[in-house]
C-alpha positions in Angstrom: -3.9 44.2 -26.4 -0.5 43.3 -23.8 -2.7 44.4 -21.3 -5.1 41.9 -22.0 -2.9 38.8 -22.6 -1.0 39.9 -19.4 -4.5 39.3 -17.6 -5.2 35.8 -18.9 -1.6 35.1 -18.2 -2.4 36.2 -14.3 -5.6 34.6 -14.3 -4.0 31.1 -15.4 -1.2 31.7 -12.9 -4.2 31.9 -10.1 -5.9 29.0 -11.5 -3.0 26.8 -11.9 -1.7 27.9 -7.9 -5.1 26.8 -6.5 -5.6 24.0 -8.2 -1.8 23.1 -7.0 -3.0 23.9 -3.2 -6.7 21.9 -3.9 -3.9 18.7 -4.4 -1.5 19.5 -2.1 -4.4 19.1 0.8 -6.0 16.5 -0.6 -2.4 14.6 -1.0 -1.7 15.5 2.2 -5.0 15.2 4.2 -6.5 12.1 2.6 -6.7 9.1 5.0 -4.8 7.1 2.2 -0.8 6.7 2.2 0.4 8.0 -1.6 3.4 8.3 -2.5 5.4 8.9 -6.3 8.9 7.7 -7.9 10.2 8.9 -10.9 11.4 6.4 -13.5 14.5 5.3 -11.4 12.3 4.5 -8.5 13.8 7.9 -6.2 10.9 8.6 -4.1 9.4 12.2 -5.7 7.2 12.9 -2.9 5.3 11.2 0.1 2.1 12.0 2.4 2.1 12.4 5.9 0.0 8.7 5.9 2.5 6.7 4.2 4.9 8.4 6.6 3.2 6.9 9.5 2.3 3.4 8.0 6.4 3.3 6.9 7.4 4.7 10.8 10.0 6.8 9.0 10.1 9.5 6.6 12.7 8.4 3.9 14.6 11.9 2.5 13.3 13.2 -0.7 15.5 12.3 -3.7 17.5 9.9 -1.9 19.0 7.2 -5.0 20.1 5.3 -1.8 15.9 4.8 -1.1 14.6 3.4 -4.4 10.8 2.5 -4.8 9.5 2.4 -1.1 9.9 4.3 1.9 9.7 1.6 4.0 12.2 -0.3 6.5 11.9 -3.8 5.0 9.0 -5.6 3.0 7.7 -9.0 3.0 5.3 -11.2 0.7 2.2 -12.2 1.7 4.1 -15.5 2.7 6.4 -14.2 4.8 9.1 -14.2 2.5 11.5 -11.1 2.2 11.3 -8.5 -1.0 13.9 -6.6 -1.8 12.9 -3.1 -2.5 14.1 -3.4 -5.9 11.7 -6.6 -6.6 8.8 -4.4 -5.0 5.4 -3.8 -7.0 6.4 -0.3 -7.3 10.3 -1.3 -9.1 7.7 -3.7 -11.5 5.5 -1.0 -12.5 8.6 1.6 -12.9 10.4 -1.3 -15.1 7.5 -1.7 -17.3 7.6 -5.6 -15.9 4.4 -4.9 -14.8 1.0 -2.2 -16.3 0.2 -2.0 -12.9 -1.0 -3.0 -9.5 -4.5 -3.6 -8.2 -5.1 -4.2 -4.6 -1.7 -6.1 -3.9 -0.8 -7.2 -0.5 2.4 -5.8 0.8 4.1 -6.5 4.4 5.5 -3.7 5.9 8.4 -4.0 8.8 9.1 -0.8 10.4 12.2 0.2 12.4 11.2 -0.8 15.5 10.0 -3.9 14.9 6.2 -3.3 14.3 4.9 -4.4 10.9 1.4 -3.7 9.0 -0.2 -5.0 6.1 -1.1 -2.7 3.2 -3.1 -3.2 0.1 -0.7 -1.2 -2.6 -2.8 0.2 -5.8 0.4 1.1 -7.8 -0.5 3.2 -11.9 2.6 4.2 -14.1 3.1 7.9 -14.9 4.0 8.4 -18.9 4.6 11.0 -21.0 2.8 12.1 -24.3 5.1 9.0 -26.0 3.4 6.7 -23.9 7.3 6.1 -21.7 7.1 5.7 -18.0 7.9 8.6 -16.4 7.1 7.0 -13.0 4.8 5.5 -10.6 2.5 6.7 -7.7 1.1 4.0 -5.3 -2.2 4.6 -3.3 -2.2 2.0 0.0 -3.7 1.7 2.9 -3.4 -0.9 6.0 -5.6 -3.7 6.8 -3.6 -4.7 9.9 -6.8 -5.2 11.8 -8.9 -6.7 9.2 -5.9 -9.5 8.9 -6.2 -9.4 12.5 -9.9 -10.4 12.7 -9.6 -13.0 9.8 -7.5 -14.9 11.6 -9.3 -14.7 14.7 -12.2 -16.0 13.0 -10.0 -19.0 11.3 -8.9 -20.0 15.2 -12.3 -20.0 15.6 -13.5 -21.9 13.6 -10.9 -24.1 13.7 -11.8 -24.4 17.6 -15.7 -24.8 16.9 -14.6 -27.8 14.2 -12.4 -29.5 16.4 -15.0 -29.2 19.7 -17.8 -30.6 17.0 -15.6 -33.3 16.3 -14.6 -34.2 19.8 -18.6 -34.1 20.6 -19.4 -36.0 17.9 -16.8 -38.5 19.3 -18.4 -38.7 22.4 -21.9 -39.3 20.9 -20.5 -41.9 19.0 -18.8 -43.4 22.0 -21.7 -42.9 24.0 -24.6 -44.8 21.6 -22.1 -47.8 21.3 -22.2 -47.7 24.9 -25.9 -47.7 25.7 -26.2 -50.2 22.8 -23.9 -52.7 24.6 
């Protein structure tokens, strides 16, 4: 009978390792940035991704680094956020359920910046208390990039259709004169 419970026990010990090492590569070979906090926002754990979209890898367990691993962090108009008014201190707080597809500015050390999209869920317990937060985000730099490109552009095409229209204009009052 021991011999038997001592072979489920092995068994769920095998499961429960693989499954650990099926997340661990997924977490850390996903082309995604995910991170975790705990309920006082001290970053848990961190992928290689959000590593390289932060330029820095803040320490593990660090209370000096609440809520983002990241150098500085700006609003979407250009206005500073302090870490500790970040989407992921919200969630954490409960001032917030969560985050869906919120845009983040991201300043890194030396001087470069991105823009990230931040999906940011709570972790609870079995009482339903936040436990923590893990936030899913991934940079849209380029795609900012482009839209703005685009805006010039057609900012340049509405202007030059102006100024044509102008001329037109000009030009008819001419030949009717």
């Amino acid at each position: 009978m021991e011999d038997a419970v001592f072979a489920r026990q092995e068994r769920s010990h095998a499961e429960l390792r693989e499954s650990e090492q099926r997340y661990r590569t997924l977490f850390d070979l996903g082309p995604v940035a995910v991170y975790a906090c705990d309920a006082s926002g001290v970053i848990q754990n961190f992928n290689r991704r959000a590593a390289e979209l932060w330029g820095r890898e803040p320490a593990l367990g660090d209370t000096d680094e609440r809520f983002c691993g990241s150098f500085k962090m700006f609003r979407p108009d250009g206005s500073f956020m302090p870490h500790a008014q970040c989407p992921m201190a919200q969630v954490v707080s409960g001032k917030i359920t969560e985050v869906r597809d919120g845009e983040v500015h991201i300043e890194r050390p030396d001087g470069s910046s991105v823009t990230v999209i931040v999906n940011i869920r709570p972790l609870k317990n079995e009482r339903g208390e936040v436990t923590g937060a893990v936030n899913c985000f991934y940079d849209i730099t380029q795609r900012k990039r482009a839209e703005e490109q685009l805006r010039e552009s057609a900012t340049k095409f509405s202007d030059s259709d102006r100024r044509k229209t102008e001329f037109l204009g000009m030009l008819a009052h001419e030949l009717r004169s």
